[in-house]
mmCIF file of the protein (N, C-alpha, C, O) and its ligand, coordinates in Angstrom:
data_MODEL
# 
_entry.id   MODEL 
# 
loop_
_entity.id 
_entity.type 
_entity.pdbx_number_of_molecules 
1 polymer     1 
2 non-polymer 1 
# 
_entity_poly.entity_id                      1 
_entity_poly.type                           'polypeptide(L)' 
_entity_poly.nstd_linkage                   no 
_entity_poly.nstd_monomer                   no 
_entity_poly.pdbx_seq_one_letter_code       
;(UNK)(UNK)(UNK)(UNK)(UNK)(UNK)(UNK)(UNK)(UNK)(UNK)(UNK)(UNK)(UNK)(UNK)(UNK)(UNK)
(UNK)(UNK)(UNK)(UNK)(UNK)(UNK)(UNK)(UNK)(UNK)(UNK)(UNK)(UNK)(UNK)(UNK)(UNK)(UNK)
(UNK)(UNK)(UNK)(UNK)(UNK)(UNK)(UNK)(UNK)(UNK)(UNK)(UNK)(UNK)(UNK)(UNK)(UNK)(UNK)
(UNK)(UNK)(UNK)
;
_entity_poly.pdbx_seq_one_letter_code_can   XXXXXXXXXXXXXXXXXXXXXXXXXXXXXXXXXXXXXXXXXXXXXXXXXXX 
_entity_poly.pdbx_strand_id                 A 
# 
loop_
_entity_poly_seq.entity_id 
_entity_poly_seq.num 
_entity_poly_seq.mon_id 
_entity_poly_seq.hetero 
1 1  UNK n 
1 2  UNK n 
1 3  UNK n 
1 4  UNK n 
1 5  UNK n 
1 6  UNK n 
1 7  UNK n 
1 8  UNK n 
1 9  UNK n 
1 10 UNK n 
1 11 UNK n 
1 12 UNK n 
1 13 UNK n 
1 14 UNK n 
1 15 UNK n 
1 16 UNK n 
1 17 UNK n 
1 18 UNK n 
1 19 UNK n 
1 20 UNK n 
1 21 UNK n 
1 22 UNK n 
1 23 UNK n 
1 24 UNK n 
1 25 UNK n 
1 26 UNK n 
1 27 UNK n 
1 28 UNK n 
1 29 UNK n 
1 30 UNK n 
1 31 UNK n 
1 32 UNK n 
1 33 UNK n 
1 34 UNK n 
1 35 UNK n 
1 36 UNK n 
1 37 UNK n 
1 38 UNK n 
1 39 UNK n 
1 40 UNK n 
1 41 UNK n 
1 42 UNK n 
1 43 UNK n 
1 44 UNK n 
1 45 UNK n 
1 46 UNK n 
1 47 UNK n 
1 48 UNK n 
1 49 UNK n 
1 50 UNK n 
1 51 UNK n 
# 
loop_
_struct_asym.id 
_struct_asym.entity_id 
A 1 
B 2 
# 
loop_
_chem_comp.id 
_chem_comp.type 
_chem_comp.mon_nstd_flag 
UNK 'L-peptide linking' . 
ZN  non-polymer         . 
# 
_pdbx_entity_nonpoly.entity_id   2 
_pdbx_entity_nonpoly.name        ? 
_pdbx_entity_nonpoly.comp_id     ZN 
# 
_pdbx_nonpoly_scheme.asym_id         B 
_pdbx_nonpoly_scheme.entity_id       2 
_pdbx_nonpoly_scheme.mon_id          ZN 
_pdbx_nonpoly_scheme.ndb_seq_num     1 
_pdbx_nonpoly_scheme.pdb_seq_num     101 
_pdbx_nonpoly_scheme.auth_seq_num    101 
_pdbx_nonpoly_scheme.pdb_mon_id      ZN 
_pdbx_nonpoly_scheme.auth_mon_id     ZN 
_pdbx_nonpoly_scheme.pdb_strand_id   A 
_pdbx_nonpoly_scheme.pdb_ins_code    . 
# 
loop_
_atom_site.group_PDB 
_atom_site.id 
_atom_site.type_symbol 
_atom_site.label_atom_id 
_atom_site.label_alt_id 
_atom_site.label_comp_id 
_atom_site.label_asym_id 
_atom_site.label_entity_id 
_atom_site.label_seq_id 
_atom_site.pdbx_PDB_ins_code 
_atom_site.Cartn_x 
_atom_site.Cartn_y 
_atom_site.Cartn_z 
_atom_site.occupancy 
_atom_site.B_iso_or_equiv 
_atom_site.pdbx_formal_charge 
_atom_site.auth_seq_id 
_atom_site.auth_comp_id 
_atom_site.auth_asym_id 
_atom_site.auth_atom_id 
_atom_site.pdbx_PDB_model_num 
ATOM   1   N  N  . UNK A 1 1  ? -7.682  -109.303 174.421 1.00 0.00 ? 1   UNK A N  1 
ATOM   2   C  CA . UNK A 1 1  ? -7.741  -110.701 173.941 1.00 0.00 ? 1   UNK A CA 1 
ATOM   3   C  C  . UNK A 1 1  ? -9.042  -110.918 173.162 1.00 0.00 ? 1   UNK A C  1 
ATOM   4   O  O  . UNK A 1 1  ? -10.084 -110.621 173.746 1.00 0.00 ? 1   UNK A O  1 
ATOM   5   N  N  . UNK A 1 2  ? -9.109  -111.397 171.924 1.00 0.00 ? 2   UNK A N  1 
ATOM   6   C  CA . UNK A 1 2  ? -9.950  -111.994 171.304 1.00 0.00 ? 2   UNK A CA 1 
ATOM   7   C  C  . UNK A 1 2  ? -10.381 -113.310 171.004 1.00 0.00 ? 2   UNK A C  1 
ATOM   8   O  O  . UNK A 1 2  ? -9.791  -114.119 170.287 1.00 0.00 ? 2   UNK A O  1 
ATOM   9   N  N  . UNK A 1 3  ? -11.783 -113.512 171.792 1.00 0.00 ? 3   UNK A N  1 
ATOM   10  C  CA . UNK A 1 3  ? -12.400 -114.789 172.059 1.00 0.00 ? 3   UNK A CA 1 
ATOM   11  C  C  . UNK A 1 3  ? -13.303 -115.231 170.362 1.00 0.00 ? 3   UNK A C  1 
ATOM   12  O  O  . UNK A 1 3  ? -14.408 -114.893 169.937 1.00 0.00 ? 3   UNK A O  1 
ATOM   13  N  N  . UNK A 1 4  ? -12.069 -116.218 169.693 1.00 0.00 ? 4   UNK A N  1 
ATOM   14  C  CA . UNK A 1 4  ? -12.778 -116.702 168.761 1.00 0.00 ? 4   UNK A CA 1 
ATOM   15  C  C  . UNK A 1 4  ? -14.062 -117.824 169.012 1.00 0.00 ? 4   UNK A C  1 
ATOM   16  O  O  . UNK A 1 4  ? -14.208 -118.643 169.920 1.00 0.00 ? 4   UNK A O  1 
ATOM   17  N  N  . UNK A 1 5  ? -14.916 -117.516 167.839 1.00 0.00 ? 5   UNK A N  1 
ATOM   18  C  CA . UNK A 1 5  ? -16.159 -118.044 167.973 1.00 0.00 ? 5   UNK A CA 1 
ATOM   19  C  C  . UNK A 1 5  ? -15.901 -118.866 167.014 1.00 0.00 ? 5   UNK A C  1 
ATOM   20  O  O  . UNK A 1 5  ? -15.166 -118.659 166.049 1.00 0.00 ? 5   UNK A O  1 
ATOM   21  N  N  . UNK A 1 6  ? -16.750 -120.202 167.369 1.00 0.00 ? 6   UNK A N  1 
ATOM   22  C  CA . UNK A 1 6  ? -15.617 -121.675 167.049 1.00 0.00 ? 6   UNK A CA 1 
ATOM   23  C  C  . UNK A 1 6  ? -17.471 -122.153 166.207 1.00 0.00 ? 6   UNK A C  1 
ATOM   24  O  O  . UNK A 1 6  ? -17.819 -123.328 166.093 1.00 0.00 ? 6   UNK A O  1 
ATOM   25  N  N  . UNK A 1 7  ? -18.221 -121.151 165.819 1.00 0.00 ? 7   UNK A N  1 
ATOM   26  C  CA . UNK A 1 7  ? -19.503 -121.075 165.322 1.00 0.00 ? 7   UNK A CA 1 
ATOM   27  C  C  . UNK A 1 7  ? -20.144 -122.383 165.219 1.00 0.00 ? 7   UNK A C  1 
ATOM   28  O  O  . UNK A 1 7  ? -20.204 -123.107 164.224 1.00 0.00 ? 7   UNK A O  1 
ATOM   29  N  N  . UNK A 1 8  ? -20.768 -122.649 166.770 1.00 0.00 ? 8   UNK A N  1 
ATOM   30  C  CA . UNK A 1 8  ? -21.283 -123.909 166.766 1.00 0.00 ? 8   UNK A CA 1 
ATOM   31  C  C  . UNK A 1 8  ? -22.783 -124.216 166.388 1.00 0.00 ? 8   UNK A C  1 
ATOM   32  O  O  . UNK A 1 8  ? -23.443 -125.161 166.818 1.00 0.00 ? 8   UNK A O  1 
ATOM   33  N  N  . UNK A 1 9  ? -23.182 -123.282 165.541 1.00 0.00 ? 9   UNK A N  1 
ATOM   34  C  CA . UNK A 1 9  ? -24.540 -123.482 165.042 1.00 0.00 ? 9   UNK A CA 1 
ATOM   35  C  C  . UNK A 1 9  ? -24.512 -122.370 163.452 1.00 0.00 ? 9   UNK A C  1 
ATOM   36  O  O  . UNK A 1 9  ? -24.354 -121.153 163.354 1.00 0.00 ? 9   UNK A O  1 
ATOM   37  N  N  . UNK A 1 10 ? -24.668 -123.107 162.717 1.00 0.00 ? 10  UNK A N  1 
ATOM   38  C  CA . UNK A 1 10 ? -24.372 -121.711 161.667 1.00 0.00 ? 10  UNK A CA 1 
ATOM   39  C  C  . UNK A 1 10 ? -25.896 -122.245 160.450 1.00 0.00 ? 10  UNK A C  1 
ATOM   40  O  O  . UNK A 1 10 ? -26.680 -123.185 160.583 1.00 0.00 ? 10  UNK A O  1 
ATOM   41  N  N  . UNK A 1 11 ? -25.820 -121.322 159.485 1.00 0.00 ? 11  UNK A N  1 
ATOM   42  C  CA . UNK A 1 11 ? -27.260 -121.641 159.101 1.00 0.00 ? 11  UNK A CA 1 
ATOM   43  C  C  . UNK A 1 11 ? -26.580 -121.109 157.278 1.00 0.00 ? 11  UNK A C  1 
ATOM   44  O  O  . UNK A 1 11 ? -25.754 -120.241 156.993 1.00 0.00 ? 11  UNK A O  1 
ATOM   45  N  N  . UNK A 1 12 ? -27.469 -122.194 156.248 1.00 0.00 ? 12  UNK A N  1 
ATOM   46  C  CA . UNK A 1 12 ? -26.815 -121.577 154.715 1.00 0.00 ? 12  UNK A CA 1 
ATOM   47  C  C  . UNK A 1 12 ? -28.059 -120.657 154.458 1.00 0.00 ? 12  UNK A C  1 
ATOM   48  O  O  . UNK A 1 12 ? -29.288 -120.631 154.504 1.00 0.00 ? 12  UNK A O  1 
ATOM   49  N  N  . UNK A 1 13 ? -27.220 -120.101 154.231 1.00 0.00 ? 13  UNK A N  1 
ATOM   50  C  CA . UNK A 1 13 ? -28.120 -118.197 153.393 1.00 0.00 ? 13  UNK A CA 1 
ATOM   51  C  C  . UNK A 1 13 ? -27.763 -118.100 151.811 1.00 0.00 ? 13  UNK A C  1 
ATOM   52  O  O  . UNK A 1 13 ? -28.404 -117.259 151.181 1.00 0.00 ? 13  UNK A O  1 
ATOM   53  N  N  . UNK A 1 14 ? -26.744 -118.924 151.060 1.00 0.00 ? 14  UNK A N  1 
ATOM   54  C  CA . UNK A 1 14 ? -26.766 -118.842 149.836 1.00 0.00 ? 14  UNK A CA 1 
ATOM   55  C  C  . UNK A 1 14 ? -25.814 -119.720 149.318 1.00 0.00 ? 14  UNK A C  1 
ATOM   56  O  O  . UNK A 1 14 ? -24.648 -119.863 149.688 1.00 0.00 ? 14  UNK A O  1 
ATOM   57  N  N  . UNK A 1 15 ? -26.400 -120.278 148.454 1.00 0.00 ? 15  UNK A N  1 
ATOM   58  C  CA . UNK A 1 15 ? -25.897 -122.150 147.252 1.00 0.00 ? 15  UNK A CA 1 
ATOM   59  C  C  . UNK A 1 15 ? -25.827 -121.732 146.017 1.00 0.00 ? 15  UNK A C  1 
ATOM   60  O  O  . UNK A 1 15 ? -26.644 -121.118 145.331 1.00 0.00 ? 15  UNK A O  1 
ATOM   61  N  N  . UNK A 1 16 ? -24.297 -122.299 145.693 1.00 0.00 ? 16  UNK A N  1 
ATOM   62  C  CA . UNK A 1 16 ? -23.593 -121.891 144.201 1.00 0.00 ? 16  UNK A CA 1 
ATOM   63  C  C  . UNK A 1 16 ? -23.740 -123.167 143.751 1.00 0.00 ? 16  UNK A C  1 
ATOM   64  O  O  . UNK A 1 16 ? -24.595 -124.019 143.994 1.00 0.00 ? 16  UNK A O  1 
ATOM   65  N  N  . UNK A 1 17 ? -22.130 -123.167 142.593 1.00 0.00 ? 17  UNK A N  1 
ATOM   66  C  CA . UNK A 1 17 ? -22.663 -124.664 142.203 1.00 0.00 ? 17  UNK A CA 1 
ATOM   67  C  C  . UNK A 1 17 ? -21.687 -125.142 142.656 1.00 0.00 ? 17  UNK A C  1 
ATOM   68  O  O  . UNK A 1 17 ? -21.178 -125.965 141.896 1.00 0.00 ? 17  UNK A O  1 
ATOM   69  N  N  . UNK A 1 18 ? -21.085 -124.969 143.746 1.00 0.00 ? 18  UNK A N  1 
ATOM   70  C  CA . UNK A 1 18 ? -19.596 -125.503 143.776 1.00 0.00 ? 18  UNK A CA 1 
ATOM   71  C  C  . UNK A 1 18 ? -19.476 -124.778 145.151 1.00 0.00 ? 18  UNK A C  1 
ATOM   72  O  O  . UNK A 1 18 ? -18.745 -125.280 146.005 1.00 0.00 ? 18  UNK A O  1 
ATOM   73  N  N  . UNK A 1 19 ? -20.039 -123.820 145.368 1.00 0.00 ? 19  UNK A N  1 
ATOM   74  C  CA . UNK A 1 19 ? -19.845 -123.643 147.028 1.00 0.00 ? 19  UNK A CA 1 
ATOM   75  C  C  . UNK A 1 19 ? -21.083 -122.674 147.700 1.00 0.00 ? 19  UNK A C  1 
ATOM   76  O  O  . UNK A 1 19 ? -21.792 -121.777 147.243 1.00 0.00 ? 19  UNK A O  1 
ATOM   77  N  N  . UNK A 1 20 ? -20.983 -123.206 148.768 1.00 0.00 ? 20  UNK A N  1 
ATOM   78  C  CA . UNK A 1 20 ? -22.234 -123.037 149.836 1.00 0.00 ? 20  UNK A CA 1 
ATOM   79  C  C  . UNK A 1 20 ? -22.106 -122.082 150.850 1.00 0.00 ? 20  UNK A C  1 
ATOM   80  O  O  . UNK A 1 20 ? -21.088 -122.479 151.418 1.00 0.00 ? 20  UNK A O  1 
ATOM   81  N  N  . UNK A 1 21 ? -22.519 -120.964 151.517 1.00 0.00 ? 21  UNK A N  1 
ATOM   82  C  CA . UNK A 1 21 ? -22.519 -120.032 151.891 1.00 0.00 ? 21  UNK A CA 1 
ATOM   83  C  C  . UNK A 1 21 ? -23.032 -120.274 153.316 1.00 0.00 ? 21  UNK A C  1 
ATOM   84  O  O  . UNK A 1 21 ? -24.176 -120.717 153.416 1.00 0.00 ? 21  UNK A O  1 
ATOM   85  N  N  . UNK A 1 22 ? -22.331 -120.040 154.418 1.00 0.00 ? 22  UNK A N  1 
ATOM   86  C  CA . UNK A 1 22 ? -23.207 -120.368 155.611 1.00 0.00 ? 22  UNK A CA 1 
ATOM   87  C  C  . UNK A 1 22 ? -23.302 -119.091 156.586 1.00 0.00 ? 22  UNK A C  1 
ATOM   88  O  O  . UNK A 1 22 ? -22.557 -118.226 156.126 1.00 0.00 ? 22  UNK A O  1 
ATOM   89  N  N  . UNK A 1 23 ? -24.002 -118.603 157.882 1.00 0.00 ? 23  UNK A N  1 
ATOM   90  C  CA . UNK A 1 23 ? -24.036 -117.265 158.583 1.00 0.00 ? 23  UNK A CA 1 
ATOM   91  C  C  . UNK A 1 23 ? -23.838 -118.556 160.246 1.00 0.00 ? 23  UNK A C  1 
ATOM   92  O  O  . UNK A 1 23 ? -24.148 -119.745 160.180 1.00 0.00 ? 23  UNK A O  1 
ATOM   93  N  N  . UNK A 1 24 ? -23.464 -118.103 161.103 1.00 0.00 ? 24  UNK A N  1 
ATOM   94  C  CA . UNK A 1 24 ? -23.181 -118.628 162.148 1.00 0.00 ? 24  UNK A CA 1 
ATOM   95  C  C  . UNK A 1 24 ? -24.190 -117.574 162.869 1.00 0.00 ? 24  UNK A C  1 
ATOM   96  O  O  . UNK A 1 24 ? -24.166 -116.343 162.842 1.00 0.00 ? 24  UNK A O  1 
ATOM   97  N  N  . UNK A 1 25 ? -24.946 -118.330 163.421 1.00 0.00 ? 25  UNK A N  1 
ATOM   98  C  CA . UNK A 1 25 ? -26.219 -117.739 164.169 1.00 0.00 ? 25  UNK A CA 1 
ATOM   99  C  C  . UNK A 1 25 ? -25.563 -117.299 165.553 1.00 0.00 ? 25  UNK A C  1 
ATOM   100 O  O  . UNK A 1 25 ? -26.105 -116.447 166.257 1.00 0.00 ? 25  UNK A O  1 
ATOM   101 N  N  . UNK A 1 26 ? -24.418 -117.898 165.893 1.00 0.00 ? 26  UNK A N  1 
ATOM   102 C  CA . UNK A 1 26 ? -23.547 -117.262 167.310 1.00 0.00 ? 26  UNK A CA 1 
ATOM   103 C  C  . UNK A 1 26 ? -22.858 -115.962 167.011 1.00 0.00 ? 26  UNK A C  1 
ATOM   104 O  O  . UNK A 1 26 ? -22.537 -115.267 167.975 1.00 0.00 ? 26  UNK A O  1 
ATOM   105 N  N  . UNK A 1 27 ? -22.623 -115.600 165.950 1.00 0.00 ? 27  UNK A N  1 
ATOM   106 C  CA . UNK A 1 27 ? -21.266 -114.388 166.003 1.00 0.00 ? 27  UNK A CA 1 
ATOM   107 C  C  . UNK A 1 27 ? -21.981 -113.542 164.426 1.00 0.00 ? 27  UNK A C  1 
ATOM   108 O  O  . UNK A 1 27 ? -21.597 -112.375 164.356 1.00 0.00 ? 27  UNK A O  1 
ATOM   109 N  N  . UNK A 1 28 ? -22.680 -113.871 163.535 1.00 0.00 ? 28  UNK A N  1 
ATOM   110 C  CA . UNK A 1 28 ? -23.063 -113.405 162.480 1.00 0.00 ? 28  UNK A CA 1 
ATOM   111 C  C  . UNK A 1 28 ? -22.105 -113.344 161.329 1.00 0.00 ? 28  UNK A C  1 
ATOM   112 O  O  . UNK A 1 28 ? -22.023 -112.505 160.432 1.00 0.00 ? 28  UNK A O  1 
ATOM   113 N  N  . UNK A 1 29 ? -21.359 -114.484 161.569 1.00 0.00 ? 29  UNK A N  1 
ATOM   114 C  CA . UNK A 1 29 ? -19.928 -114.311 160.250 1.00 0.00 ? 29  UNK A CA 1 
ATOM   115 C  C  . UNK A 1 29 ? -20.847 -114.824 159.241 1.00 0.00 ? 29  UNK A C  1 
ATOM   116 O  O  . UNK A 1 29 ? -21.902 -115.393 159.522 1.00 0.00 ? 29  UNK A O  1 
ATOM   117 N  N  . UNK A 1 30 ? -20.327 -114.562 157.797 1.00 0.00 ? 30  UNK A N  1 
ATOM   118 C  CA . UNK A 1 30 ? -20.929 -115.888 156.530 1.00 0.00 ? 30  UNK A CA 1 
ATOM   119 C  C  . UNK A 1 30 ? -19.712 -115.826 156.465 1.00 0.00 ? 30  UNK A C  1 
ATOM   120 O  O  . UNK A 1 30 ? -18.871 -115.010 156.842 1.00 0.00 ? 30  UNK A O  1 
ATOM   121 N  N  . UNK A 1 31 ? -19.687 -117.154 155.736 1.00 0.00 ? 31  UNK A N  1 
ATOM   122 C  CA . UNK A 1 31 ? -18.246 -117.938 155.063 1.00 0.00 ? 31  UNK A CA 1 
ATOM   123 C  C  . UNK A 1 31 ? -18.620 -118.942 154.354 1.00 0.00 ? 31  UNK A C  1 
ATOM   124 O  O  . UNK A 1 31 ? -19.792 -119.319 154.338 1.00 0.00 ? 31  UNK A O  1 
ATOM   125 N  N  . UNK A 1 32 ? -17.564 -119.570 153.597 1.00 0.00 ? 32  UNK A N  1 
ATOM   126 C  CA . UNK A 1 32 ? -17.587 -120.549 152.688 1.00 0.00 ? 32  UNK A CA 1 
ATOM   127 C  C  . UNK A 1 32 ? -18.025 -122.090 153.189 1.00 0.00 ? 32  UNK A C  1 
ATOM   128 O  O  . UNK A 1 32 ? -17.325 -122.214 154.194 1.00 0.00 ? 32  UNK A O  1 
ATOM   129 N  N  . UNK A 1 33 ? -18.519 -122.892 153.101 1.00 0.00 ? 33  UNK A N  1 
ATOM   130 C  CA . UNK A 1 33 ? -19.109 -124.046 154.050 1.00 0.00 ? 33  UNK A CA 1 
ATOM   131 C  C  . UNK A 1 33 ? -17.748 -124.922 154.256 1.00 0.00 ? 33  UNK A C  1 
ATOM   132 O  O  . UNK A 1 33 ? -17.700 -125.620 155.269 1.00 0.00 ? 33  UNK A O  1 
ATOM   133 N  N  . UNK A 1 34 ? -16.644 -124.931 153.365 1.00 0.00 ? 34  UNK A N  1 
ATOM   134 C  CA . UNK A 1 34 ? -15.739 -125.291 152.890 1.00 0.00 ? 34  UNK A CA 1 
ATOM   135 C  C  . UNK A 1 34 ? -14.753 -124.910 153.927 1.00 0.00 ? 34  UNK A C  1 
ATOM   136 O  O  . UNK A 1 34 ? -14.022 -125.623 154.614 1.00 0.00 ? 34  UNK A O  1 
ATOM   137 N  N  . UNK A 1 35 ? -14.888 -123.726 153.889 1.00 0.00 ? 35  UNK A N  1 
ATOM   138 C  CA . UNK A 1 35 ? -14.053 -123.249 154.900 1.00 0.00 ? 35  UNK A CA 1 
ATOM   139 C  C  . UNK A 1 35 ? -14.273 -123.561 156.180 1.00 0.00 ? 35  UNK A C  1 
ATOM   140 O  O  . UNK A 1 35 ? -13.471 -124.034 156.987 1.00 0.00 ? 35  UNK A O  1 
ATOM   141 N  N  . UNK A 1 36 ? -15.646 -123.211 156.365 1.00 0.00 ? 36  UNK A N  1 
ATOM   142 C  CA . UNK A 1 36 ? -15.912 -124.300 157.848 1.00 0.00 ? 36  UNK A CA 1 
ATOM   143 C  C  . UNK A 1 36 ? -15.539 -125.453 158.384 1.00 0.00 ? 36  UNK A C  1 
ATOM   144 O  O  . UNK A 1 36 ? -15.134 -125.743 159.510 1.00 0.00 ? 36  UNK A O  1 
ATOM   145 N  N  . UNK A 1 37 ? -15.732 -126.070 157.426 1.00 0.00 ? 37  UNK A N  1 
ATOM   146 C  CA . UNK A 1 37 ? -14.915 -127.422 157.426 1.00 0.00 ? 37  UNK A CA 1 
ATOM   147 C  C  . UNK A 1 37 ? -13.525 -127.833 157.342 1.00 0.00 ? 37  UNK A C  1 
ATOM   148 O  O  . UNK A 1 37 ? -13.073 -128.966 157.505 1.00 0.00 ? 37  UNK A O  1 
ATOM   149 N  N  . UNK A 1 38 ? -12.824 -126.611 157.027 1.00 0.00 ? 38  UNK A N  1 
ATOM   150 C  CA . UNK A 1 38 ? -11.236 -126.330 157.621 1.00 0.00 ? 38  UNK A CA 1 
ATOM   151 C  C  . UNK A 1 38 ? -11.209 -126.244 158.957 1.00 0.00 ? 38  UNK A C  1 
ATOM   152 O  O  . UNK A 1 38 ? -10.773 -127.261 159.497 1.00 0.00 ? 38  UNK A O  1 
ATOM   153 N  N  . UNK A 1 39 ? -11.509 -125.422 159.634 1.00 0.00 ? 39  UNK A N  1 
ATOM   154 C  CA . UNK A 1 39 ? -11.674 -124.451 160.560 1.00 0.00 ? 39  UNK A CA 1 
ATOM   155 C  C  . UNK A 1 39 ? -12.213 -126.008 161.500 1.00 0.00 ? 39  UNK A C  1 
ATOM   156 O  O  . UNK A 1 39 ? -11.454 -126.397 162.388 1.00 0.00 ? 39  UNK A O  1 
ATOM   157 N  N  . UNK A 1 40 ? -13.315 -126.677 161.268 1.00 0.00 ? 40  UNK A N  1 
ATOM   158 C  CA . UNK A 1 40 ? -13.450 -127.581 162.440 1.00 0.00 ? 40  UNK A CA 1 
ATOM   159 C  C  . UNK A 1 40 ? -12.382 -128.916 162.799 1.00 0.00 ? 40  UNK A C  1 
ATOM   160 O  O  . UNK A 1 40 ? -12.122 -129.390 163.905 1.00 0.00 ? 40  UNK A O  1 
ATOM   161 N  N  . UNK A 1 41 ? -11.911 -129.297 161.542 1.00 0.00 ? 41  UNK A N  1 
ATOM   162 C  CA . UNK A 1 41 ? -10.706 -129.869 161.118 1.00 0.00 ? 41  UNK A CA 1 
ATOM   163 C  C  . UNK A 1 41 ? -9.494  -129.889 162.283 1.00 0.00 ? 41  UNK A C  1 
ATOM   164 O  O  . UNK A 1 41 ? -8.878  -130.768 162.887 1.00 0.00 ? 41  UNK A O  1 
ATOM   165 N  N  . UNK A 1 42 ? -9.504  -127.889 162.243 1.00 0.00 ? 42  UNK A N  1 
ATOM   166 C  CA . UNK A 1 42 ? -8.309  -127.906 162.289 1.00 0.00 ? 42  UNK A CA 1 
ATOM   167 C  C  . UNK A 1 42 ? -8.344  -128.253 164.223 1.00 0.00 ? 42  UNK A C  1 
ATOM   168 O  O  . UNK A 1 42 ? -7.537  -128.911 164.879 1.00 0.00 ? 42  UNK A O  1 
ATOM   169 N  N  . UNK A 1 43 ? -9.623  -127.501 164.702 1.00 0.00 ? 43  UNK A N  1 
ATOM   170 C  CA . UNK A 1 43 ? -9.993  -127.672 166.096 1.00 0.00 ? 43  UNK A CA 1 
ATOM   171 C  C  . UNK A 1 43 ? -9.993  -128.857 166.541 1.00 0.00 ? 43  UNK A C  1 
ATOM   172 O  O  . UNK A 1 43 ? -9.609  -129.085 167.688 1.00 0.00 ? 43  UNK A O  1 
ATOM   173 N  N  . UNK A 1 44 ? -10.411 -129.797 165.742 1.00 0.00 ? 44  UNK A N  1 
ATOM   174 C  CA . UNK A 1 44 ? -10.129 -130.904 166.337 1.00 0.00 ? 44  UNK A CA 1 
ATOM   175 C  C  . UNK A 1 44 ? -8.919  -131.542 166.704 1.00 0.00 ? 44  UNK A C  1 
ATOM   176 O  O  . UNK A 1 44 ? -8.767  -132.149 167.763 1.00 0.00 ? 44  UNK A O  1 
ATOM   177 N  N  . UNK A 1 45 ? -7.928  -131.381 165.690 1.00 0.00 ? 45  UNK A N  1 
ATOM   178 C  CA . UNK A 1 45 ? -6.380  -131.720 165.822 1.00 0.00 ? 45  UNK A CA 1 
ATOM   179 C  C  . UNK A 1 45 ? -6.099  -131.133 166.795 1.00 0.00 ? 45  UNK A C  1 
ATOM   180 O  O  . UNK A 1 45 ? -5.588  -131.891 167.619 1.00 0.00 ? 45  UNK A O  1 
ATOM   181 N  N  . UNK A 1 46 ? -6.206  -129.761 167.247 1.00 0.00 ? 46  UNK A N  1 
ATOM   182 C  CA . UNK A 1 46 ? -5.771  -128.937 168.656 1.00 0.00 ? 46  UNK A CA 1 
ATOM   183 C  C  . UNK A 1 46 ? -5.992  -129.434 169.444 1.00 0.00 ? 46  UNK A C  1 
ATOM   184 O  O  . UNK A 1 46 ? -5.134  -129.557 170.318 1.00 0.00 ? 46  UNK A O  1 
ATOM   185 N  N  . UNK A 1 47 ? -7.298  -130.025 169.601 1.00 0.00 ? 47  UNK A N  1 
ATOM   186 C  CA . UNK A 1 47 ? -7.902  -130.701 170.811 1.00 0.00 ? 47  UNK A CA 1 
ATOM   187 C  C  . UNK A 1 47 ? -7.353  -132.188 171.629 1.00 0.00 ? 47  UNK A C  1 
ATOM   188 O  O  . UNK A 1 47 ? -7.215  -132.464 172.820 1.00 0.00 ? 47  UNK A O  1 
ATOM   189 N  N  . UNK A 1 48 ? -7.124  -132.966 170.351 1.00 0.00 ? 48  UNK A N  1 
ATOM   190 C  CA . UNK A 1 48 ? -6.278  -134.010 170.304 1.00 0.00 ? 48  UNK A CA 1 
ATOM   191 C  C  . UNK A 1 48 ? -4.604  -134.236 171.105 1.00 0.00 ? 48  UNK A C  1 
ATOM   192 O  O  . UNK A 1 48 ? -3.943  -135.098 171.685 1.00 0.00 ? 48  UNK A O  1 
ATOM   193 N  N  . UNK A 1 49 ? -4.502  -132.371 170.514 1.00 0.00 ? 49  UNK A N  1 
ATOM   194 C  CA . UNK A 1 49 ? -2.827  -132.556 170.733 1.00 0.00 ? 49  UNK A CA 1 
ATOM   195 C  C  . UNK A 1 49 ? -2.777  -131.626 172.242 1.00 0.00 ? 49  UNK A C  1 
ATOM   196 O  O  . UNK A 1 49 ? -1.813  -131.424 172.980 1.00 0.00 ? 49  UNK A O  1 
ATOM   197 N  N  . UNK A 1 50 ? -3.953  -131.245 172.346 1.00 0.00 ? 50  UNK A N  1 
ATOM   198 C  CA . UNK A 1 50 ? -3.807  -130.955 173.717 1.00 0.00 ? 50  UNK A CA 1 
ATOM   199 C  C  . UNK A 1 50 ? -4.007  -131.663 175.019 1.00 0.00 ? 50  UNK A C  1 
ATOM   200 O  O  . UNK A 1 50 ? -3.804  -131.311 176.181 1.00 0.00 ? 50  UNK A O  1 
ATOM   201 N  N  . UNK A 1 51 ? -4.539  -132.939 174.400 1.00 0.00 ? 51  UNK A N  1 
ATOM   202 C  CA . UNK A 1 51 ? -5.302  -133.988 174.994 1.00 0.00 ? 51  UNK A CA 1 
ATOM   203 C  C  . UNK A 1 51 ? -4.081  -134.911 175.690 1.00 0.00 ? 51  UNK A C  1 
ATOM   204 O  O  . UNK A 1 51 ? -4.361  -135.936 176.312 1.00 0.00 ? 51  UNK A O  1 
HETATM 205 ZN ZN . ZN  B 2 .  ? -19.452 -117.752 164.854 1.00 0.00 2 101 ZN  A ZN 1 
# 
């Protein structure tokens, strides 16, 4: 089983002009800041509907 890391502290390491680069200081992913902001989105709705 794989315990996703829901990267509750992440830090930007590199700025475009249009998208922002972040590293999650819990798990060491980078990703799109954009995408992060999917990703917490989507956790929240789960949370809701589990609620
Ligand atoms: Zn993470």
């Amino acid at each position: 089983m794989i315990t996703q890391c829901k990267h509750p502290i992440v830090k930007i390491v590199s700025r475009d002009e249009d998208a922002e680069f972040v590293e999650c200081q819990n798990c060491g992913e980078i990703f799109d800041s954009t995408e992060f902001s999917d990703i917490a989105i989507e956790e929240q709705e789960e949370e809701e509907g589990k609620d």
